[in-house]
C-alpha positions, 0 to 999 in steps of 0.5 A: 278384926273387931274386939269385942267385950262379953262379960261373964260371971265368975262360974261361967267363966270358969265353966268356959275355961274348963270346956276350953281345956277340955276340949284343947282350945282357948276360950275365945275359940269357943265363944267366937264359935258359939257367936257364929252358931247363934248368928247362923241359927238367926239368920236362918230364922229370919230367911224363914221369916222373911218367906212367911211375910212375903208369902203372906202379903204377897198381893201387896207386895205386887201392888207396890212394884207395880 
């Protein structure tokens, strides 16, 4: 597993550490939760993206498979 270093003002910190209380958790849970959130909602957007642009340049596409 990989480490990573996120820094955060003093009042996020602080908004972080009482969500984590709050809610019976450390907060490297909640970050790490709310990286993997971010990281589903991404690439759901490029998946959707991705569709749009093959759709679109379709033609082209089958141009250069051929």
């Amino acid at each position: 597993m990989n480490e990573l270093i996120v820094r955060l003002s003093d009042a996020e910190r602080a908004e972080l550490a009482d969500l984590a209380d709050a809610t019976d958790r450390t907060p490297e849970e909640l970050a790490l939760d709310a990286v993997r959130a971010h990281l589903r909602a991404a690439r759901g957007q490029v998946g959707e993206q991705a569709g749009r642009l093959a759709q679109r340049h379709a033609g082209l596409l089958k141009r250069l498979g051929e």
